[in-house]
N, C-alpha and C positions, 0 to 999 in steps of 0.2 A: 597501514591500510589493511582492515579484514576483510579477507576471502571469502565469501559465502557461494555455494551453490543453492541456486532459486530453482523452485518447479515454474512452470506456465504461470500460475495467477499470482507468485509473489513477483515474478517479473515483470508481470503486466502493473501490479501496484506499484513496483519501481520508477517503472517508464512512467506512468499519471504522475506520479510525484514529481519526478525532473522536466516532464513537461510543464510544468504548472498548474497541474488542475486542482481546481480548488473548491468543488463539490463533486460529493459522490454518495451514492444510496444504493440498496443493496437489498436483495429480496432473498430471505433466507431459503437453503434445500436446492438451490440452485447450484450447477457447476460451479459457476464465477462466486458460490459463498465465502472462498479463502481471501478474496481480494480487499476487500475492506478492514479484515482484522489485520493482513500484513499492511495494508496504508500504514494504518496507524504504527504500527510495530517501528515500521520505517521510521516514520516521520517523529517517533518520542527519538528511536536510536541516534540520529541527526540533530536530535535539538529543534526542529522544525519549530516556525510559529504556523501553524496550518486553521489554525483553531478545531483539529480533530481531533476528541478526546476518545 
């Protein structure tokens, strides 16, 4: 099992991910901008099928 330390919005893409969520969009320049690129990050490292490319 790898160890990562997350900041606030890759943990928050963490949690959407293990919750189940399964659409997300994302308004660039925004705080929450980091959140959608780590989904994805997550979700290729996992193998996910999420259809999030």
């Amino acid at each position: 099992m790898k160890e990562e330390f997350l900041l606030g919005n890759g943990a928050m893409a963490l949690g959407l991910l293990e919750a189940g969520c399964q659409i997300m969009t994302s308004y660039p320049g925004t705080p929450s901008s980091e959140i959608l690129p780590e989904m994805v990050r997550f979700s290729k490292a996992a193998n996910l099928n999420t259809g999030i490319e």
